[in-house]
N, C-alpha and C positions, 0 to 999 in steps of 0.2 A: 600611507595610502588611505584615500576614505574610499571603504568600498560601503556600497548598497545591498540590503536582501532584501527583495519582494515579501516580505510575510504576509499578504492578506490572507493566505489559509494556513495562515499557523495554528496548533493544536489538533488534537483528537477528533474535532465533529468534522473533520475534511479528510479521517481515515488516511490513507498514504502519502499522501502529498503533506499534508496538515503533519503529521508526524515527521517526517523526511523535515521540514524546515523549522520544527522544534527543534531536535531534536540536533541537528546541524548547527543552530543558534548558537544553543546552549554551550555543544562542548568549544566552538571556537571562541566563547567567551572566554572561554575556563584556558585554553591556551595560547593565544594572543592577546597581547600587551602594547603592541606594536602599532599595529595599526588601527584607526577609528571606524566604528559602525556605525549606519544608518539604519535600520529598522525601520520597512514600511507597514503599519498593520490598518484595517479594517476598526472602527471605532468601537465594534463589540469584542476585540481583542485587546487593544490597548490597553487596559489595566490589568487586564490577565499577564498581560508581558513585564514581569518581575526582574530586575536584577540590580546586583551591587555594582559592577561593573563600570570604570567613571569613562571608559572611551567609546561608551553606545552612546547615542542620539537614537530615540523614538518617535515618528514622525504618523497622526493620523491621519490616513485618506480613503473619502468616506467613495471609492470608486470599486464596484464588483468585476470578481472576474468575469472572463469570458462575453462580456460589456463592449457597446460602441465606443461608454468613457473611458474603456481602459486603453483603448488605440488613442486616443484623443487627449484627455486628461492627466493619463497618468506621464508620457512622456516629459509633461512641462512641470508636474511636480516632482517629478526625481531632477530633472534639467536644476532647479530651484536650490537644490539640495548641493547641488555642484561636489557630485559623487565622479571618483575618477575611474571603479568599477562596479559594475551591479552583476548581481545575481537574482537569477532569475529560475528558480526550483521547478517551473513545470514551463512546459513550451507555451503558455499563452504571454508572448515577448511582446509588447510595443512595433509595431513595426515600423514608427517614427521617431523612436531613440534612438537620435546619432552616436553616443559614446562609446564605448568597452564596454561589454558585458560580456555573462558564460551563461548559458542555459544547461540545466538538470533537464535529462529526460529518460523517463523510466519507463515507457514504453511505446509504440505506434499502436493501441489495442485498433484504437478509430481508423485505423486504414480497413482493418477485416471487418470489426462492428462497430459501424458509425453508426449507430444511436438513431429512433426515432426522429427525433429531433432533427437533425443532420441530415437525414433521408429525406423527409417531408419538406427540409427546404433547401434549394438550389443555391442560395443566395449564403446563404449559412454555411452549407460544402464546401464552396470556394471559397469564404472567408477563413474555414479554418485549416484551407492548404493553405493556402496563402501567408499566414500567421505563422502558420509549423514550417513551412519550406523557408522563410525568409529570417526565420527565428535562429534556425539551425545552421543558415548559411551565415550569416552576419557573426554570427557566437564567433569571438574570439576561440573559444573552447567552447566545448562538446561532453558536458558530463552525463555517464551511461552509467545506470545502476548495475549494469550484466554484460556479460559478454555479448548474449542472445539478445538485449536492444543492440548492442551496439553492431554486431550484424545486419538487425535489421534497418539501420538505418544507412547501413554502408550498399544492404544490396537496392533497397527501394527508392532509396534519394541523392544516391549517387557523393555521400559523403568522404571527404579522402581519411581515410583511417587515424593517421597520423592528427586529424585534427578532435580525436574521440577518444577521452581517458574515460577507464571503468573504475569507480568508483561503489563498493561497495556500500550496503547501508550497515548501521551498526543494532546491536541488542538493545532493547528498554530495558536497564537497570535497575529503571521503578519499577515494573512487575517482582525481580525476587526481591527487592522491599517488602512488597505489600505483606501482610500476616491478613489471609485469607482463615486464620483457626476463627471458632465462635459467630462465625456468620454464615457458613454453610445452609444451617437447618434454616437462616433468616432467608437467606436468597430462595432457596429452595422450596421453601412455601410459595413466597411472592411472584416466582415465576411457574414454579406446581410443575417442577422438575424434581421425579425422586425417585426414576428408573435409570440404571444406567444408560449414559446419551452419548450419540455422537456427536461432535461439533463443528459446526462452519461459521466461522464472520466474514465479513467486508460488504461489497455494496452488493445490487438485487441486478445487475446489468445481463445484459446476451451474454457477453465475455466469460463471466465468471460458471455459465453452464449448470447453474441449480433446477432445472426442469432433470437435465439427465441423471441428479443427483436424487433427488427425489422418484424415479425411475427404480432410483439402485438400491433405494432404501426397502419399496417395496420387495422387489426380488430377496432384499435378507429377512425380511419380514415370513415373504412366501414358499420361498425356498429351500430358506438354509435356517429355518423357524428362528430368528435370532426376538429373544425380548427384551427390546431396547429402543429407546427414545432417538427421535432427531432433533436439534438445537438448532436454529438457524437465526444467527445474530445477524444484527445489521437491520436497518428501515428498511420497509419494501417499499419500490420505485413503483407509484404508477404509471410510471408511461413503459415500466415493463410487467404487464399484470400476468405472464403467463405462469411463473412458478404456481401463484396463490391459488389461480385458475385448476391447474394439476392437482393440487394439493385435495381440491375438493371433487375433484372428477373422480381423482382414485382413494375417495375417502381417509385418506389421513388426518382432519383436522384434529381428533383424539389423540396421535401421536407425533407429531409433529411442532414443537414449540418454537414460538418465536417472538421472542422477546424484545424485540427493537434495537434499537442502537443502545452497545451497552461501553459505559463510559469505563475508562482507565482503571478505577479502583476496581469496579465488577467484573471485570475481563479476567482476572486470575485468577476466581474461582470456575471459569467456564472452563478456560484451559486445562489448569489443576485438576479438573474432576470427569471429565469427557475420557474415555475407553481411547477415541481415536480420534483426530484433526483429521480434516477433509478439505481437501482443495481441490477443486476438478474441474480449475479454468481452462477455456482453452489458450487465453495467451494470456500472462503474469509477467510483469517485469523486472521484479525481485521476489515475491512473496516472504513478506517478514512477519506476516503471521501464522508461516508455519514452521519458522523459526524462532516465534516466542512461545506457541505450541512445547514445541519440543523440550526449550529450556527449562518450564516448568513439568516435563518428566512425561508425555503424552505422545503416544506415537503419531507419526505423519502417515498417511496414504494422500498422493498427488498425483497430478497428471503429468503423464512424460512428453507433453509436444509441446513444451515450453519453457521458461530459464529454470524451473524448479529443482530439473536431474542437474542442471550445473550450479544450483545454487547448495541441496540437502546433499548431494552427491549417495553414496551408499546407505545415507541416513532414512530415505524412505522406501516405502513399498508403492512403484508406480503403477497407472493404468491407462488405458486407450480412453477417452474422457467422451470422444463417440461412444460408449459401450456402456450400457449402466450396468450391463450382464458382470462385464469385467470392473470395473468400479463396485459392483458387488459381491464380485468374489476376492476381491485384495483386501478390502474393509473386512467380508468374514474369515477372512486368514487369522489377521492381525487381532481380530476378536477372540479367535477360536485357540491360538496361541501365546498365552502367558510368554513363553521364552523369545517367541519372535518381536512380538513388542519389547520385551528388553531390552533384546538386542538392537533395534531399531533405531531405540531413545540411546542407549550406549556408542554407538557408532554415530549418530547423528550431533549428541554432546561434543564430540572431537572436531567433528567438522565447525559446529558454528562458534568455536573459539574465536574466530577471525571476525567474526563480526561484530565489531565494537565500534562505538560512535568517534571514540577520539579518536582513532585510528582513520576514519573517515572523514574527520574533520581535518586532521593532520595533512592526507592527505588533497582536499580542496583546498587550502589556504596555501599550500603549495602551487596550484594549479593557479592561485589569483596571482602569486609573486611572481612567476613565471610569465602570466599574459600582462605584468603592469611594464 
């Protein structure tokens, strides 16, 4: 079989998706022998994409997502390739590829926070129901990172069950690689972090709920007198200015760091040295960065109205993610208790055994034998 992956967001600067289709690559490389790969990547990826592997074929196309060329163009260059399945890692699917394919979808966030963008244009809206409704119906298969997408795509889109396997993601193995000794005091200058901090990454969206987060940092500040830093990884989105907006209404710029997008090697020391991880989105489709949190020994506090309680299970402390009250009083729990954070990071250890990437690769490649 020659199957297809869409990589143009392969790697780390595309945060979840970008990781999810490394990362996926990678280990079916490492266990199929069988069948041949085509690898579609973006021309600023193309060399970054490494392997020994003699049954890939790497194919550049110089066409962006989320694009009128990728409904247009991209169909007749996979057509070209005369791929017998493709994969397609996030719901923006061609909706003029006749063949086999499976779509990865990891979450509906844009049904509850459709984005600036999205809202301001009509034209835009229905382009990208249309692309998700047609993406999903057509898919041979239905890969769900969580149970809780795969819900919600059975109650809001009228999916038959049976056509929606879950699919776990796995751990980054590169992070306990990494030997983060000897660069602490370097990082730590250059971002002028040297109080103990709390840490949050990913992107700057509505979704992910950092106004409320910021809310709740003051109340530990004011309340429960904690002295301690906030860390907030990740590029801020200008088209969502309200976090920064917050930040300086209620004077935090003092405490408050934010360091940008910080790239693979640097992430382990964020993790590694942060008191607590913080996730206080209101909807996450798998959250696996508070599952690489953890495995580098840092306790989680997360929001519970989302796949997080099915993903950390007993591993973390949740909160109402409406509430910075309560997002500030589960963060100073976990502050205030050496033994509860132990416990936290110990119970949560056990749970995220299961998250390993071959195992998740194992299982997709299964998923493609099955729909060829």
């Amino acid at each position: 079989m020659k199957i297809g992956i869409d990589a143009r967001m392969y790697g780390d600067s595309v945060t979840g998706i970008g990781n999810y289709t490394k990362n996926l690559i990678d280990e079916l490389l490492k266990i199929d022998f069988k069948n041949e790969y085509t690898i579609f990547l973006l021309p600023q990826n193309y060399d970054k994409f490494q392997t020994n592997s003699k049954n890939v074929k790497k194919v550049k196309i110089d066409i962006p997502w989320y694009s009128w060329s990728e409904q247009i163009k991209l169909p007749i260059a996979l057509i070209k390739e005369k791929i017998d399945l493709m994969h397609f890692p996030h719901f923006n699917v061609p909706i003029l590829y006749p063949k086999k394919f499976v779509v990865t979808i990891h979450d509906i966030t844009p049904k509850f926070f459709p984005g600036h963008k999205v809202k301001q244009n009509p034209l835009r809206r229905i382009g990208y129901w249309l692309v998700f409704k047609l993406g999903i119906t057509r898919a041979q298969k239905v890969i769900s990172v969580s149970n809780h997408t795969k819900q919600h795509l059975i109650k809001h889109f009228n999916i038959k069950e049976q056509k929606i396997e879950v699919v776990y993601q796995g751990l980054n193995k590169n992070l306990q690689n990494q030997s983060f000794y000897g660069i602490i005091d370097k990082l730590s200058d250059k971002f002028d972090i040297h109080k103990p901090f709390i840490f949050y990454v990913g992107v700057w969206r509505e979704h992910k709920n950092l106004p409320n987060l910021v809310k709740a940092y003051k109340v530990l500040l004011e309340k429960f007198k904690q002295d301690i830093s906030l860390v907030i990884g990740g590029k801020p989105d200008p088209e969502y200015p309200e976090t920064l907006n917050l930040i300086k209404e209620l004077n935090l710029e003092q405490k408050i760091f934010m360091p940008g997008f910080i790239s693979e090697d640097k992430l382990t020391f964020f993790y590694n040295q942060a008191e607590v991880f913080v996730l206080p989105s209101f909807n996450e489709g798998f959250g696996l960065v508070a599952i690489e949190s953890i495995s580098l020994g840092t306790p989680v506090v997360a929001s519970k109205t989302t796949s997080l309680p099915e993903v950390l299970k007993g591993g973390a402390l949740y909160f109402d993610p409406h509430s910075p009250q309560d997002i500030a009083e589960k963060i100073n729990q976990v502050l205030s208790s050496k033994e509860l954070s132990k416990q936290l990071v110990n119970k949560a250890k056990q749970v995220i055994k299961k998250y390993n990437w071959e195992i998740t690769a194992k299982q997709t490649l299964k998923i493609y034998e099955e729909v060829n």
